[in-house]
C-alpha positions in Angstrom: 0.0 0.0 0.0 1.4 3.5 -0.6 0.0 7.0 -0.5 -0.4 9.1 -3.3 -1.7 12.1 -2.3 -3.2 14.3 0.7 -5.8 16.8 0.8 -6.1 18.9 3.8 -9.1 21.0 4.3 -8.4 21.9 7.8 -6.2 19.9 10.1 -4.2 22.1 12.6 -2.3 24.9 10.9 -2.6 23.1 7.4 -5.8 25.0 5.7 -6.2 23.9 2.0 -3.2 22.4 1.5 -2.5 19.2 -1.4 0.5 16.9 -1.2 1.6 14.3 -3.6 4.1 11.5 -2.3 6.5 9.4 -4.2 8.0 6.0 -3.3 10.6 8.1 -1.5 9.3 11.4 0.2 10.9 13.4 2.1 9.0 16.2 4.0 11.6 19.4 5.1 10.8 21.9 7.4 11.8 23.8 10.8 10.1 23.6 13.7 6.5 24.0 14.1 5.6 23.9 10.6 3.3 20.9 10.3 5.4 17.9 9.9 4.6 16.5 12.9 0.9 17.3 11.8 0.8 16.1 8.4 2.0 12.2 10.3 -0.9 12.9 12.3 -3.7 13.6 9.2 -2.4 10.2 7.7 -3.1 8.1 11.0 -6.6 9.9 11.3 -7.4 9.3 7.7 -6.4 5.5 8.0 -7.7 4.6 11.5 -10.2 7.8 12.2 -10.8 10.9 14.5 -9.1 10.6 18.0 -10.2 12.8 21.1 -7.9 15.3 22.2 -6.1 13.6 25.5 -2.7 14.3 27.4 -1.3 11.8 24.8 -3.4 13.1 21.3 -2.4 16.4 20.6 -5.6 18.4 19.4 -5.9 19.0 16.0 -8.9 21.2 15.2 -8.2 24.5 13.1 -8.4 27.9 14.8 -10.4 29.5 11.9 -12.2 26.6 10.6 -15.3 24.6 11.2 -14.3 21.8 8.9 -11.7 19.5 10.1 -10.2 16.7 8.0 -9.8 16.2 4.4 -8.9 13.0 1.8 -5.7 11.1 1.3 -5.8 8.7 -2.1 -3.9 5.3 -1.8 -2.5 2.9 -4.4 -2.4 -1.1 -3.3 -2.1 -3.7 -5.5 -3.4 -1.9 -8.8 -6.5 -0.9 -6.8 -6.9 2.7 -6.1 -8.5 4.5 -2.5 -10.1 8.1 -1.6 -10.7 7.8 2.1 -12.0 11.4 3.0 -13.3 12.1 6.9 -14.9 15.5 7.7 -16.1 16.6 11.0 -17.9 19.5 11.6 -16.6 20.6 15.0 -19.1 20.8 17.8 -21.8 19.5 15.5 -22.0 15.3 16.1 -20.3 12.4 14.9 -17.8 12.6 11.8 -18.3 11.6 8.2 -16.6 8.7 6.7 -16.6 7.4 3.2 -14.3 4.7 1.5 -14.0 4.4 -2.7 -12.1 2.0 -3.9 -11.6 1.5 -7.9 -10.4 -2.0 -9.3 -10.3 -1.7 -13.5 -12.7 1.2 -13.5 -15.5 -0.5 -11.0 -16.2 1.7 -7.9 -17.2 -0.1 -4.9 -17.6 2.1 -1.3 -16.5 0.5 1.8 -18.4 1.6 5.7 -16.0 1.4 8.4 -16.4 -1.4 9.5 -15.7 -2.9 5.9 -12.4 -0.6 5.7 -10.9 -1.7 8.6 -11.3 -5.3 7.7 -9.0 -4.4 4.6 -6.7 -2.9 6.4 -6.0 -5.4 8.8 -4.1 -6.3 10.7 -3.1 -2.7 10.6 -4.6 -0.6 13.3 -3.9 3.0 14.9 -1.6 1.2 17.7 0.4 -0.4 15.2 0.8 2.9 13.0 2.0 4.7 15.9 4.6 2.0 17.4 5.9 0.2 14.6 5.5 2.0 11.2 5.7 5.4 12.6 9.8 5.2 13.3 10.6 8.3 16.1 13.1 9.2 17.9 10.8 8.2 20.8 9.7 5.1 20.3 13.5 4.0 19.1 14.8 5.3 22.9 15.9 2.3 25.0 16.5 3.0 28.4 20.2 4.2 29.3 22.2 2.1 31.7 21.2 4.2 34.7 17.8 3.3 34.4 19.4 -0.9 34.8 21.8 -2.9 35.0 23.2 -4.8 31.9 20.8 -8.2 32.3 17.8 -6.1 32.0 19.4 -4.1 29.6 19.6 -7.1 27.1 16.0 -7.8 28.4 14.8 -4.7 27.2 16.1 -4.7 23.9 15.8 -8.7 23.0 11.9 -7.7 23.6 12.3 -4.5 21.3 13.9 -6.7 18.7 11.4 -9.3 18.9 8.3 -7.6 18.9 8.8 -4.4 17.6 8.6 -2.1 20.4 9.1 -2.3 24.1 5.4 -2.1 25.0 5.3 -5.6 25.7 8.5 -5.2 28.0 6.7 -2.0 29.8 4.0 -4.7 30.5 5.6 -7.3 31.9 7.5 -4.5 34.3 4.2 -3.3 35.2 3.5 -6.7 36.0 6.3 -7.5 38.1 6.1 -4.6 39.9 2.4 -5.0 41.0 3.1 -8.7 41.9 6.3 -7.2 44.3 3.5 -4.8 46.0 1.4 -7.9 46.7 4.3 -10.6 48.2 8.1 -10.9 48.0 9.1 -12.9 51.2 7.4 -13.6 54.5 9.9 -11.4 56.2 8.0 -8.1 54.6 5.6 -7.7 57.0 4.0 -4.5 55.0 2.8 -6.3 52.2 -0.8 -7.1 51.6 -0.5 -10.5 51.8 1.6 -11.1 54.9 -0.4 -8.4 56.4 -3.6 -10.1 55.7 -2.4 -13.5 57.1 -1.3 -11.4 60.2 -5.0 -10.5 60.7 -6.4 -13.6 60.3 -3.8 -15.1 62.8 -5.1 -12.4 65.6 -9.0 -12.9 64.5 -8.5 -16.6 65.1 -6.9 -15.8 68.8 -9.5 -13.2 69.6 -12.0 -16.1 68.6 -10.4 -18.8 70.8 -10.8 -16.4 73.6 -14.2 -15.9 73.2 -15.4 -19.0 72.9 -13.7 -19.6 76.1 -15.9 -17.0 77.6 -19.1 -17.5 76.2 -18.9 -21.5 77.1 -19.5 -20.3 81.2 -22.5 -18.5 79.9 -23.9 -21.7 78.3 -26.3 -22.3 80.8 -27.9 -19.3 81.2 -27.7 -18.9 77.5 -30.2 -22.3 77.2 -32.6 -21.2 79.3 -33.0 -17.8 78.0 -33.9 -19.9 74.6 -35.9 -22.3 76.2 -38.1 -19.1 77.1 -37.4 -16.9 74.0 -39.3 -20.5 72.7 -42.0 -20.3 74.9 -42.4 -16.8 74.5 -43.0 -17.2 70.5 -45.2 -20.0 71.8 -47.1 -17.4 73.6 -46.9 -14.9 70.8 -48.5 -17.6 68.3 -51.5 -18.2 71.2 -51.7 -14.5 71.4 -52.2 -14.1 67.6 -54.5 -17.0 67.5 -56.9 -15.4 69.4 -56.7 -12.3 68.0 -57.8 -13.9 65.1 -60.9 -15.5 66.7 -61.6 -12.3 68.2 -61.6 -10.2 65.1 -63.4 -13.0 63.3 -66.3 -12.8 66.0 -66.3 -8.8 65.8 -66.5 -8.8 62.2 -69.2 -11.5 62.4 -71.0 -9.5 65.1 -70.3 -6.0 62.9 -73.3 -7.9 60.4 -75.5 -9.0 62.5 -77.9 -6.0 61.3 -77.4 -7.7 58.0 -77.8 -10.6 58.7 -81.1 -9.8 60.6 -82.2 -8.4 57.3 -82.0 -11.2 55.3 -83.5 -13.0 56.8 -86.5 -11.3 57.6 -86.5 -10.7 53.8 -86.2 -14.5 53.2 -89.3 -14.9 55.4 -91.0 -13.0 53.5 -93.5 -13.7 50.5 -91.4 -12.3 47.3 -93.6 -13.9 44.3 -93.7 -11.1 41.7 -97.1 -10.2 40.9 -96.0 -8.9 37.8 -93.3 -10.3 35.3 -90.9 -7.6 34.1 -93.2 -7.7 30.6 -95.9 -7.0 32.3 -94.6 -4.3 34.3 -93.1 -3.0 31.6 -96.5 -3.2 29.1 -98.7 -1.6 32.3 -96.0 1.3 32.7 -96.1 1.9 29.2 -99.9 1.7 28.9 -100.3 3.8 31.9 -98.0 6.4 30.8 -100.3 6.2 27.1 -103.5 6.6 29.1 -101.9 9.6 31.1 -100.9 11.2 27.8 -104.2 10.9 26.3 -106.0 12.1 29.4 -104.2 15.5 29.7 -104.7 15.8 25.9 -108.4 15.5 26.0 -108.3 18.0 29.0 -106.6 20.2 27.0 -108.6 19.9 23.8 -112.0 19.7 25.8 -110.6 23.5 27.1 -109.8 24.3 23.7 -113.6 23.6 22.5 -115.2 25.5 25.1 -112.3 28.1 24.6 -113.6 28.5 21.0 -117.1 28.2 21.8 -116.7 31.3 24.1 -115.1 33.0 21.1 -117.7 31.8 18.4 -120.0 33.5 20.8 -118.6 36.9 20.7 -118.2 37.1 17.0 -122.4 36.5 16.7 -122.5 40.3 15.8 -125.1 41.7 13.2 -122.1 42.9 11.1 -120.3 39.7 11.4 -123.5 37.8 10.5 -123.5 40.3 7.3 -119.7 39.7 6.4 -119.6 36.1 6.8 -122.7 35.7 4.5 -122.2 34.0 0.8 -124.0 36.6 -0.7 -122.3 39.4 1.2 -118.5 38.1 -0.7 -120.5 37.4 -3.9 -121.3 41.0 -4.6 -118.1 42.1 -2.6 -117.0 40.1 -6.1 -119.0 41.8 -8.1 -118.5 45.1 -7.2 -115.2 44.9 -7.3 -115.1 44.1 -11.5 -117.3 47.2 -11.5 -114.6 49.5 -9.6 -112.6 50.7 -12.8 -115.8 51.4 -14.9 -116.9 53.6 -12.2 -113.9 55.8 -11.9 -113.4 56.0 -15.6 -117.3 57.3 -15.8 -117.0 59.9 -13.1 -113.9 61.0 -14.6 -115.6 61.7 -17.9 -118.8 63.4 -16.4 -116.0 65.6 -14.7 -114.6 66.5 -17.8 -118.1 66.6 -20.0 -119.1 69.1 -17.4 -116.7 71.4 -18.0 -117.2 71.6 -21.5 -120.2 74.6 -20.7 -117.2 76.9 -20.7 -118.0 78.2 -24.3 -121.1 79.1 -23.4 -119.9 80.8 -20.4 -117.7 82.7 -21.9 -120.0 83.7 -24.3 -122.1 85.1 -21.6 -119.1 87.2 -20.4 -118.4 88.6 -23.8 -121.8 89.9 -23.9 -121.4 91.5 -20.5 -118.0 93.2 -21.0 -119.5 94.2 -24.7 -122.5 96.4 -22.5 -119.8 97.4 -20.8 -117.5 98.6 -23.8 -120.2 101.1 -25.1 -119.3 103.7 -22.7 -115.1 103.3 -23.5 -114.0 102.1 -27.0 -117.1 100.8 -29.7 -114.1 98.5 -31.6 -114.0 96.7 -28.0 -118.1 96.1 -27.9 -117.8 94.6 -31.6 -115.1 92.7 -30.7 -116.7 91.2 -27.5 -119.9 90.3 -30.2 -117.9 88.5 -32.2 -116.4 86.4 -29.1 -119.4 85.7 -27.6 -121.2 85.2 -30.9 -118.4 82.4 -31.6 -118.7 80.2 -28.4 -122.1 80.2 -28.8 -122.0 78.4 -32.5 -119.4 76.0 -30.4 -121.8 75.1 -27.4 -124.5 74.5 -30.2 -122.4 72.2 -31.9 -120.3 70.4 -28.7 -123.7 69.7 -26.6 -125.1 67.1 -28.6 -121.9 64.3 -28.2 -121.6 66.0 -24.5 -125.5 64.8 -23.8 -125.0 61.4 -25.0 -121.8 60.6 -23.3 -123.4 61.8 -19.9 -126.1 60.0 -20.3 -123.8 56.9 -20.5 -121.5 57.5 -17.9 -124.3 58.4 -15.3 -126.0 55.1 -16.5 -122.7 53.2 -15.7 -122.7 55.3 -12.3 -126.1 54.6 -11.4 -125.3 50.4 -12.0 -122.7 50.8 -9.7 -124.7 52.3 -7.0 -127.4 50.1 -7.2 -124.7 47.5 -6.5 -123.3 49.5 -3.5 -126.6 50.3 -2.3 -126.5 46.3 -1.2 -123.6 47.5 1.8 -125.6 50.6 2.3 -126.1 49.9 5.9 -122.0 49.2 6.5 -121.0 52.6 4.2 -120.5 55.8 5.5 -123.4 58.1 4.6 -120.6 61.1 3.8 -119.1 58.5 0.9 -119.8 60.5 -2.1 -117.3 60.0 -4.8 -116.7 56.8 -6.2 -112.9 56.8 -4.6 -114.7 56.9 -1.3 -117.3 54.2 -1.9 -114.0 52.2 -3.3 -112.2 53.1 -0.2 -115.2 51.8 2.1 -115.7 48.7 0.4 -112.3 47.8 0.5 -112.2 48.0 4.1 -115.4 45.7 4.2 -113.6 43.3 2.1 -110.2 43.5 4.9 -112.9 42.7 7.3 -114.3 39.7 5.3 -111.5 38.0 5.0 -109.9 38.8 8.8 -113.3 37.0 9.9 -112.8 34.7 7.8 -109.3 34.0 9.1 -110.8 34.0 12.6 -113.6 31.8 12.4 -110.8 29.2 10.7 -108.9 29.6 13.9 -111.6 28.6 16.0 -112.8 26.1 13.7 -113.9 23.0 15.5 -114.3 19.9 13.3 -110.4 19.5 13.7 -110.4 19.6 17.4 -113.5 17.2 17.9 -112.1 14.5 15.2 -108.6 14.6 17.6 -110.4 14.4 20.6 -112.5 11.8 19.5 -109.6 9.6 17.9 -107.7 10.2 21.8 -111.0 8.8 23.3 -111.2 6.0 21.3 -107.4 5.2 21.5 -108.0 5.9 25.7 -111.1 3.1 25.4 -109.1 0.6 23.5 -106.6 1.0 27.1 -109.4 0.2 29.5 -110.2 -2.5 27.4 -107.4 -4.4 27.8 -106.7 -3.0 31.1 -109.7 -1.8 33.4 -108.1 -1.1 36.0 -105.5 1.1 34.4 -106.4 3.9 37.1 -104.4 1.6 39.8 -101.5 1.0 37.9 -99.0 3.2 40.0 -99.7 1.6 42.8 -99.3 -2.0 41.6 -95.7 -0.8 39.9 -94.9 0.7 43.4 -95.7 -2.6 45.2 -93.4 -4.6 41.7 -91.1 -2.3 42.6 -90.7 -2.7 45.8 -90.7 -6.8 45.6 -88.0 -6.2 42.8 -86.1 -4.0 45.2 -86.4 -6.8 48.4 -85.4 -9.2 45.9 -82.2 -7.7 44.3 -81.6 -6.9 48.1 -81.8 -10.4 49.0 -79.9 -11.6 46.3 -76.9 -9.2 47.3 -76.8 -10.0 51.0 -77.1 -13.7 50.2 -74.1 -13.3 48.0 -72.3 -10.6 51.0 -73.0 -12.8 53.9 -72.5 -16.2 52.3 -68.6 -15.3 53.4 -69.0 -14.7 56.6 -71.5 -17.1 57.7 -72.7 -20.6 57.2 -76.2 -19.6 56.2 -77.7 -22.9 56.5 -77.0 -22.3 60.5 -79.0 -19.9 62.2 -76.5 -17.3 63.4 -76.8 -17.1 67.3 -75.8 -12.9 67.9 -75.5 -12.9 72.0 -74.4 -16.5 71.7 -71.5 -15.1 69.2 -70.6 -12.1 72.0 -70.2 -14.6 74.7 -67.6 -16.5 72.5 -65.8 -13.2 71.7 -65.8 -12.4 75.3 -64.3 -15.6 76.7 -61.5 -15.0 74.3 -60.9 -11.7 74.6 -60.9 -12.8 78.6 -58.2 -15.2 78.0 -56.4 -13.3 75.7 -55.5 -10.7 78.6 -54.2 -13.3 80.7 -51.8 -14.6 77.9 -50.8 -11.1 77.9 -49.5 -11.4 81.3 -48.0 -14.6 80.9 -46.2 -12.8 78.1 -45.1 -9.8 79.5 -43.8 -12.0 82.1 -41.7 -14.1 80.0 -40.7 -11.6 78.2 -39.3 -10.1 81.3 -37.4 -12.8 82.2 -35.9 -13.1 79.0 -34.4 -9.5 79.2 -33.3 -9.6 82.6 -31.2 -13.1 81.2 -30.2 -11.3 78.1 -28.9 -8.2 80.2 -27.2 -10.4 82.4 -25.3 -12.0 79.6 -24.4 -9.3 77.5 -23.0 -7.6 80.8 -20.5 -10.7 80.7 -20.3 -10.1 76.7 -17.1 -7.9 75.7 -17.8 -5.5 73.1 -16.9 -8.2 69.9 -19.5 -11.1 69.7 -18.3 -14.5 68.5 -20.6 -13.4 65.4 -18.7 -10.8 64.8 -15.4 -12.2 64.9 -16.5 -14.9 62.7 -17.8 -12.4 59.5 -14.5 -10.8 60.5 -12.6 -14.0 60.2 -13.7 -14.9 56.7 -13.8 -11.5 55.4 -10.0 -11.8 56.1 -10.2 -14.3 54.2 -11.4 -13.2 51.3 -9.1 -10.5 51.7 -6.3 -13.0 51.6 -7.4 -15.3 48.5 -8.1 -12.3 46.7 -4.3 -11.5 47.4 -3.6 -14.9 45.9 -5.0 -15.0 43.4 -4.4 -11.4 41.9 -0.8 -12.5 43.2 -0.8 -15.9 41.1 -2.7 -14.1 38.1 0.1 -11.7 37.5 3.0 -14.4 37.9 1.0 -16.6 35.5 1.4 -13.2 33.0 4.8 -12.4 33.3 5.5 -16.6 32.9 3.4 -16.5 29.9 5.1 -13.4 28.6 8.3 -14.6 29.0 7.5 -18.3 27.0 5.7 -15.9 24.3 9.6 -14.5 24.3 10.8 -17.1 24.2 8.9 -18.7 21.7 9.3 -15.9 19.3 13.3 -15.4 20.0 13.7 -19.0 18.4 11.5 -18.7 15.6 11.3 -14.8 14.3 14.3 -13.4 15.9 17.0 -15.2 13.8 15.2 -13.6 10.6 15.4 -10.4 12.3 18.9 -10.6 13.7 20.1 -11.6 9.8 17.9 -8.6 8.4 19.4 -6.4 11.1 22.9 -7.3 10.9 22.6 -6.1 7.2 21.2 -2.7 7.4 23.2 -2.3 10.7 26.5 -2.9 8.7 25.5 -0.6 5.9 24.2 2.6 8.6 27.5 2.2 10.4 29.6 1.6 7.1 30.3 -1.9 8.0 32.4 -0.6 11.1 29.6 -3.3 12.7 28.9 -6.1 11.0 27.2 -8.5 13.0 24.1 -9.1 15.3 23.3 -12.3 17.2 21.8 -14.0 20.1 24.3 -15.5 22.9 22.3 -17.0 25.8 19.5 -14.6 25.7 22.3 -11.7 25.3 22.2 -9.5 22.6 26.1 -9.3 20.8 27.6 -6.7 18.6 30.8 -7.9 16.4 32.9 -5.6 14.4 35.0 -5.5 11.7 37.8 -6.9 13.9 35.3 -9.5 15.4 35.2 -8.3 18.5 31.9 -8.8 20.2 30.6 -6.0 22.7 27.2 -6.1 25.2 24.7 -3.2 23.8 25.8 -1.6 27.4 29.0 -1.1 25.9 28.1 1.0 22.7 27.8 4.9 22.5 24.6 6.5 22.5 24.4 7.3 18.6 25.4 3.8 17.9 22.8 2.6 20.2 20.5 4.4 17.5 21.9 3.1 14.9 20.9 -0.4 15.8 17.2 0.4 17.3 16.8 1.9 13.8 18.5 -1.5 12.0 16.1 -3.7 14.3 12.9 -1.6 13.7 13.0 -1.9 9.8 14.4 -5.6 10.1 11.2 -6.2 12.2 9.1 -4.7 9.4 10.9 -5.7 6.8 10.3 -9.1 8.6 6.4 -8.8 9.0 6.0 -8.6 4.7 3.2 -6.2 5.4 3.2 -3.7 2.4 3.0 -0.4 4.4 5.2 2.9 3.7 7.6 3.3 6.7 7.2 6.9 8.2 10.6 8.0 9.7 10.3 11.4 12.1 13.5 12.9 12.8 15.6 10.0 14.3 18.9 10.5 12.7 19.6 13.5 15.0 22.9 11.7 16.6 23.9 10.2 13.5 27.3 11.6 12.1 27.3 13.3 8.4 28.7 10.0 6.9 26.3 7.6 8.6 23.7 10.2 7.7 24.5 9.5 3.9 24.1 5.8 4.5 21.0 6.3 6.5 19.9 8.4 3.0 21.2 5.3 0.6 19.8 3.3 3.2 16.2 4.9 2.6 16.9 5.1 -1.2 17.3 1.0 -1.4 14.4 0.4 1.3 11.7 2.5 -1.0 12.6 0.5 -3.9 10.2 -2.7 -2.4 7.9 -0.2 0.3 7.1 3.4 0.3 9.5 5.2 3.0 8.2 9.4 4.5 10.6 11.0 5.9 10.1 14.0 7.5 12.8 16.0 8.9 13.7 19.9 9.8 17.4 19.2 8.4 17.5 21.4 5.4 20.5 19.6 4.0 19.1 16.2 3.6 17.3 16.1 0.3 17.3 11.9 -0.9 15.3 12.7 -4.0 14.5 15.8 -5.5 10.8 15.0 -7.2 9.7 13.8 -3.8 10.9 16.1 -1.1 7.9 18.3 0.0 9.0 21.8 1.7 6.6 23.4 4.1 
């Protein structure tokens, strides 16, 4: 697997940056610039977002809220795009996986990703593949002495890393806190056994003690028997008493039923029948009220009738009377049009009164002006020849219009009696005669309202309906006392039926129940119930004085005490154990694991190591093997040295051979990340370290990142920041 590119969209001070990687990279810059950061992006793009602890620096951006970004990956012809973004403060972080075999995409989940990258995980990253000059550091000969020296770096060789050596020291130190020798009294262990010792004396000398209070001790149970004896008698009657009292708390009950039982309860009505003569009843009630009310309605409108017997009324509600009201009314517009015309036709006479005046004024004229007397004769000689002519048509026409006037008076004359005498005009007769029509017809709407023939035909259909009742029922009149007494038998019944079913639990109801018989019984117990209280109270006495008497001989710790203390010591003391045997069982296990492992994979190692060893110290060493679970060092001379004896630089030199001669080891195809750990390497075995890197990229990808300027492997795949 090797990287191919980076994109960082936010990931500590990186913002927007894009790196491409080559077999050989090598990533240059000072302090603080993002080296150590950009390591950091690749492990959360591989093995995800880590919280921000003492050991995980945080890596959230100052001005961003995006955080993360994509890195693109190249293993065996297949190409990845991981890309994780988290939105800071807002929830969990995205993840998505693409990977692209011959132009098929398929997305991997998480859970799918790390499966492919197995057995890689975050741990691993950091400890193996991620080369520092931390996790190289072997402790220095002050921190040991030269066997756990060798220890220490025969683990590192094996495994990789001196986690597992850190363990088993862990270990080993936890198993010293628990037990070393008997002679240290302080720890856990011998301590707890101490206690146990002086529990088990303390017990001895109890039991001693308590065995002279054995006598006293057997009586005081013999009574705090005879005492629960009591207590049991005590509650026994108690029972019986409350039994009788609740017994006695019924007897009004009781009583009840059965005076009820004695009595006669045969329904004289079945619940049809009760139900048929309520609903008759309640039909016969109806239709009485109704005929009541419709009997006060007749004489109501009889009363009424009565009043309207007036002459006038008599005259206005006759058939006749609205017959010529008819009539008369077709005549109305003939009448007016006729008066109308003699109106006009009478004022036609104006010629000849005119005429008349021109004669006068003409006298008059002969004493003023004689051309105004001939003029006046001609005037009054002209109207004349015009009433001549206009009076014969006049004459005939009023002699038809009065004839049409006098029809319709002979028709009025009919309501002469109900027409005002000063109703001259034919407007006024009109107007009176309309008013006697108004008052036809509101009589007529009155005498509908107090009709009859409606009211009798309802009353008599009610009375029929109220006979066909009594028919069936004669004595209807009585029915709501016969419900009352069904009701009341249907009341005594249900009550019956309820205190059977309530007092069929508390008594035996084929006994008569004896009340003052029952109260006697309740007395006699309560009677001996007080004098088991003073048997009780006496025992009871007894027993404390006894009880006082031995815990006065009674130190403060009981036997019982002693006793939960004795095994909780105990416990105590296996739990010592056994956390004491589990953790030798680890560090034994551990140290076969080592074992195991030093004869099969450490050989491999040692040869791979021995190699790249040679070439980092320019074959001034030449040589790494295993003597007696010792780690030797021969050089060129073939002299053979303890790791105690080598500098510190060269001490570097070989972590650094034995890390890549473990991966190299492991065939898992992951790029080697290398952060600053040539800092005590000399210029020359700085070159080598470069060729080194140059030969190891040609099989794996190797990132080296760095803050010396002067150390450029390759020039297309150094990356300045």
């Amino acid at each position: 697997m090797k990287i191919k590119q980076l994109k960082i969209e936010g990931f500590g001070k990186l913002i927007n940056q894009t790196y491409d990687f080559k077999n050989l990279t090598t990533v240059i810059g000072d302090n603080e610039t993002g080296k150590s950061t950009i390591l950091a992006f690749i492990k959360y793009m591989l093995f995800g977002f880590e919280n921000a602890t003492t050991s995980n620096q945080n890596y959230n951006p100052l001005d961003l809220k995006r955080y993360g970004g994509q890195i693109l990956l190249l293993h065996e012809g297949k190409e990845i795009q991981i890309e994780r973004v988290k939105i800071l403060r807002s929830g969990k972080p995205s993840f998505s996986c693409e990977l692209t075999d011959g132009g098929i995409v398929r997305e991997l989940d998480e859970s799918a990703w790390r499966d492919f990258i197995r057995p890689l995980n975050a741990k691993v990253f950091s400890e193996i593949y991620s080369v520092t000059q931390d996790n190289l550091q072997i402790s220095t000969v002050k921190d040991y002495n030269a066997e756990r020296l060798d220890e220490e770096w025969r683990m590192s060789a094996t495994t990789g890393t001196v986690a597992l050596f850190d363990q088993m020291q862990d270990l080993a130190r936890t198993r010293d806190d628990i037990f070393t020798t008997s002679r240290a009294t302080k720890k856990p262990l011998n301590q707890a056994l101490a206690d146990i010792s002086t529990v088990k004396e303390a017990i001895i000398k109890k039991t001693a003690e308590e065995a002279a209070l054995l006598p006293l001790m057997t009586k005081n149970e013999a009574l705090s028997q005879e005492i629960v004896t009591c207590r049991d008698t005590q509650e026994t009657l108690d029972i019986a008493i409350n039994q009788g009292k609740h017994r006695l708390s019924y007897l009004a009950e009781y009583q009840e039923y059965r005076q009820l039982q004695s009595q006669d309860l045969t329904n004289i009505l079945s619940s049809e029948e009760a139900d048929n003569l309520r609903q008759k009843h309640g039909l016969h009630e109806k239709y009485s009220q109704e005929l009541v009310v419709l009997n006060q309605k007749i004489s109501e409108n009889t009363v009424a009738l009565e009043k309207l017997e007036t002459p006038k009324n008599q005259f206005l509600k006759n058939a006749k009377t609205t017959s010529r009201l008819d009539q008369v009314k077709l005549a109305y517009p003939q009448a007016i049009s006729a008066e109308q015309q003699i109106k006009q036709l009478t004022f036609s006479k104006q010629y000849l009164i005119i005429a008349v005046i021109a004669l006068i004024l003409m006298g008059i004229s002969f004493l003023i002006n004689p051309l105004l007397v001939a003029l006046f004769l001609v005037v009054s000689i002209v109207m004349f020849v015009l009433q001549v002519r206009m009076s014969r048509v006049t004459q005939a026409k009023l002699a038809t219009n009065q004839a049409v006037l006098s029809d319709f008076d002979i028709e009025v004359a009919y309501f002469s009696d109900w027409v005002p005498e000063n109703c001259l005009t034919v407007a006024d007769k009109i107007a009176a005669l309309t008013t006697i029509d108004k008052e036809v017809q509101e009589l007529k709407l009155l005498l509908s309202r107090y009709d009859q023939r409606e009211t009798i035909e309802k009353m008599t259909a009610l009375q029929a309906l109220d006979n066909a009742i009594f028919e069936e029922l004669p004595d209807i009149d009585t029915a709501p006392k016969l419900l009352a007494q069904w009701a009341q038998q249907s009341r005594d019944l249900l009550r019956l039926t309820r205190l059977k079913e309530q007092l069929s639990e508390i008594f035996d109801l084929t006994i008569v129940f004896n009340g003052n018989k029952e109260q006697m019984v309740v007395d006699q117990k309560i009677a001996e119930k007080a004098k088991g209280a003073i048997k009780l109270n006496a025992l009871i006495d007894e027993h404390a004085r006894n009880l006082a008497v031995i815990n006065q001989q009674k130190t403060d710790t009981t036997l019982a005490n002693l006793s939960a203390k004795l095994a909780r010591k105990k416990e105590i003391l296996r739990d010592h154990l056994a956390d004491f045997a589990t953790k030798s069982a680890e560090i034994k296990l551990i140290e076969a694991v080592m074992m195991s492992l030093s004869s099969e994979t450490l050989p491999d190692i040692l040869t791979r190591a021995s190699s790249l060893f040679s070439r980092l110290t320019d074959h001034v060493w030449r040589k790494i093997y295993l003597e007696k679970d010792i780690l030797w060092v021969e050089n060129s001379r073939q002299q053979s040295l303890r790791l105690i004896d080598l500098s510190t630089g060269t001490r570097d030199q070989l972590q650094l051979a034995l890390r890549l001669a473990f991966i190299q080891s492991k065939h898992q195809d992951f790029p080697i990340f290398l952060d600053d750990n040539f800092l005590r390497f000399d210029s020359k075995r700085r070159l080598n370290f470069s060729n080194m890197l140059a030969t190891i990229a040609k099989d794996r990808q190797v990132i080296l990142l760095t803050s010396d300027q002067g150390l450029a492997i390759e020039t297309k795949g150094t990356i300045h920041l």
